[in-house]
C-alpha positions in Angstrom: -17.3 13.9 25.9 -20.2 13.2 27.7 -19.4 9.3 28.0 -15.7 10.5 29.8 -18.2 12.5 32.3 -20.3 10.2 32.9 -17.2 7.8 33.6 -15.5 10.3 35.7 -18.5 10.3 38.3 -18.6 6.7 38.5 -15.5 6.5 39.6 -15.8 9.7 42.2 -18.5 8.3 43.7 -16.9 4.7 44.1 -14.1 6.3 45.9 -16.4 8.5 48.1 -18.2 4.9 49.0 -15.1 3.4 49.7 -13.5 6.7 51.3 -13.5 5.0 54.9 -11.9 1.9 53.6 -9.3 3.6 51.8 -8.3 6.0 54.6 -7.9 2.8 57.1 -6.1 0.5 54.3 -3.4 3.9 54.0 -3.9 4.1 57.8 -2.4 0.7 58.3 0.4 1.3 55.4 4.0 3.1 55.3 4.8 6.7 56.5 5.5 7.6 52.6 2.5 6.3 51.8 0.4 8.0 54.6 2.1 11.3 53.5 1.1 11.0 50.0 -2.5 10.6 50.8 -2.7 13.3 53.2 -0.8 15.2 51.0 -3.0 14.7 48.2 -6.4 15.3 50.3 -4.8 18.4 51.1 -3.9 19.7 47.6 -7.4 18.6 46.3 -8.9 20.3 49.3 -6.9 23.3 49.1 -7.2 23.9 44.8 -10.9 23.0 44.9 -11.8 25.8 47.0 -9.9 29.1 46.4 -12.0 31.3 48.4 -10.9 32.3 52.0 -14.5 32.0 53.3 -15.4 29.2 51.6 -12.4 26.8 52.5 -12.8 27.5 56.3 -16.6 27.1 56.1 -15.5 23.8 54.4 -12.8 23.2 57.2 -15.7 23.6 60.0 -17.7 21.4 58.2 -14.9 18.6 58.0 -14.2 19.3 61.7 -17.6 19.0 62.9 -17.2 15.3 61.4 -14.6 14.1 62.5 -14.2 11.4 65.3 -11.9 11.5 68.6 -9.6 9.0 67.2 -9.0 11.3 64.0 -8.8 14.4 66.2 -6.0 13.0 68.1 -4.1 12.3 65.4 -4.5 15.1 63.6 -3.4 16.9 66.4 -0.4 14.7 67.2 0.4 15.7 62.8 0.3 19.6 64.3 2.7 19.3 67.1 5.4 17.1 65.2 4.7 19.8 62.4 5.4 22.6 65.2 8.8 20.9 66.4 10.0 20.0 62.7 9.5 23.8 61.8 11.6 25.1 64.8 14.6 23.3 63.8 
């Protein structure tokens, strides 16, 4: 059991090192394929951290990373959101 661990965090902590690369290599892909990752970072985010507080403590935190490139597009994601929802 312990061996599977063990394994498991290897390969956590390769992703987190290569979580920059990753996001820019989906970045530079398909709309589907954009989805699914944000989609996914979203689900992760979402089921790991079931308390109110917690999650928008974990939101700020996020936030307080991100850069002005990121910002814009997350807010860009919000509006077309916004107008898909009206319909």
């Amino acid at each position: 059991m312990l061996g599977g661990l063990k394994q498991k965090i290897m390969i956590k902590s390769s992703i987190e090192k290569l979580s920059d690369t990753i996001g820019f290599e989906i970045g530079t892909s398909d709309d589907e394929t954009q989805a699914k990752l944000l989609n996914g970072f979203c689900k992760g985010l979402v089921n790991s951290i079931p308390d109110k507080n917690n999650y928008e403590t974990q939101c700020c935190y996020i936030a307080d990373k991100l850069d002005a490139k990121t910002e814009k597009v997350l807010n860009d994601l919000v509006e077309f959101i916004k107008v898909k929802n009206e319909k």
